[in-house]
Every structure is written in C-alpha cells, then in structure tokens.
C-alpha positions as CSV (number, residue, x, y, z in Angstrom):
1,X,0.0,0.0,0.0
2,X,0.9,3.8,-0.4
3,X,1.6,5.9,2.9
4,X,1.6,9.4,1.5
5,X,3.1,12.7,4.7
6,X,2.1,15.9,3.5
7,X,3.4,18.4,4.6
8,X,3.3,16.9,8.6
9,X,6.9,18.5,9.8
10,X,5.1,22.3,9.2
11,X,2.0,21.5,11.9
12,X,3.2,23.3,14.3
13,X,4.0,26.1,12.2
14,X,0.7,26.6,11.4
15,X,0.0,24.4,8.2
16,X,-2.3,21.2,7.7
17,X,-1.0,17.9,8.1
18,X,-2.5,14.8,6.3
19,X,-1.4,11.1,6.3
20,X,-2.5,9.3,3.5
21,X,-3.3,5.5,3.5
22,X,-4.2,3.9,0.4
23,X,-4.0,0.1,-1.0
24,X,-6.0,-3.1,-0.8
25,X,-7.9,-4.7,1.4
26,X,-6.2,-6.4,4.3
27,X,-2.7,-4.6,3.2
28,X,-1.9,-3.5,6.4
29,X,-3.3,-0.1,6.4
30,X,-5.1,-0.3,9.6
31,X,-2.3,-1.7,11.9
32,X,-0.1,0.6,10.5
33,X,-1.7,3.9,11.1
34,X,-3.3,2.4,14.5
35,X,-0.8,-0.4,15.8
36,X,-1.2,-1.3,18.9
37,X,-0.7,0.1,22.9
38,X,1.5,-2.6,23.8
39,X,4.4,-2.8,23.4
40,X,5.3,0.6,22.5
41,X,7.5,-0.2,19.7
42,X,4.2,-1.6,17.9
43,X,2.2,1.8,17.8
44,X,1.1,3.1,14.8
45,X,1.6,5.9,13.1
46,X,-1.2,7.9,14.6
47,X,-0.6,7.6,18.1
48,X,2.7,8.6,17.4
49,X,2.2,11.6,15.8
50,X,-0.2,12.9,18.1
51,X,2.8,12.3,20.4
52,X,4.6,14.6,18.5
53,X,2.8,17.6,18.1
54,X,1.9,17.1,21.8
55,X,5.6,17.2,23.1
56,X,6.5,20.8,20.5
57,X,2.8,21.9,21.9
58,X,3.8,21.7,25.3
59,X,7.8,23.5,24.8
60,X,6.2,26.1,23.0
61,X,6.5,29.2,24.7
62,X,4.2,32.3,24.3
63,X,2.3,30.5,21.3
64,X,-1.3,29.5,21.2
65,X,-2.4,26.2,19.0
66,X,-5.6,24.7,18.1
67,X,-5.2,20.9,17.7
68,X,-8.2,19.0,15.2
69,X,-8.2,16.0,14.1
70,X,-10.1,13.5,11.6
71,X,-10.2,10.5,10.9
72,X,-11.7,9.2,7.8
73,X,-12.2,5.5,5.9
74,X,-13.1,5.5,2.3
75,X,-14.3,2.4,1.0
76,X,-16.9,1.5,-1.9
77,X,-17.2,5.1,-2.1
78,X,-19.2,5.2,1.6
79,X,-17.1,7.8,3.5
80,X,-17.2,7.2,7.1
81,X,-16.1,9.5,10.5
82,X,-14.0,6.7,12.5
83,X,-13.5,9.3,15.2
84,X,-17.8,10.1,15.1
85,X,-19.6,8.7,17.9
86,X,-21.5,6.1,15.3
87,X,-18.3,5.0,13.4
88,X,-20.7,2.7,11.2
89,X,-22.8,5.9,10.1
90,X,-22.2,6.8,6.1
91,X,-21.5,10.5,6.0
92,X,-22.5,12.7,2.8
C-alpha cells in the first residue's frame, strides 16, 4: 500500500497535516496507522504523531495552537467518520 506525509513537519508552524493511506484490502493499512498500545515499539503511526505535536505543543512558549483531528475511511465510495460517535454511520 501507499503511505503518503504531507506536509506533517510544518504542523506546528501553522499548516495542515494529512497522512494518506491507500492500498487493498487487508494490506496492512489499519495496523499501520493504529498499531497497537503494547508494546510501545508496535504503535502506529497515529498515536505517534499525536505524540509529536503534543511534546513541540507543550515546549512552546508564548504561542497558542488549536489541535483538530479527523479520521476518515473511504471504502466502496461510503465515507465514514472513524472518530464520530457512530463509526458505522455513512457521511454525505
């Protein structure tokens, strides 16, 4: 599968990040982006960017940031919000 970082080094400059998952079915896109809590070495690469802009968030001095996320899934053309309260729900 394709794992596409745009422009991820300039969040906390102010510019939008995206991470980009795309391939087939059962590829590995999931684990990669999610992984798993334990053991560390096996998180994905969510939870370990979060990490990231957490750690320059917190050093930052005299600076105010606004952290938002999303989480989408494309598949068959049904788009759905995996961070949405009703991850099964189709969004328009």
């Amino acid at each position: 599968f394709y794992l596409l970082f745009l422009r991820f080094q300039g969040v906390t400059e102010g510019y939008n990040g995206t991470i980009f998952a795309y391939g087939q079915t059962g590829s590995g896109k999931s684990f990669t982006m999610q992984g798993i809590v334990d053991p560390s070495t096996q998180k994905g690469i969510i939870p370990r960017a979060f990490e990231h802009i957490f750690e320059s968030v917190q050093c930052a001095e005299n600076a105010k940031f606004l952290v938002r996320a999303s989480y989408l899934e494309i598949y068959n053309e049904d788009i759905r919000d995996l961070l949405g309260a009703d991850t099964k729900q189709k969004l328009e």
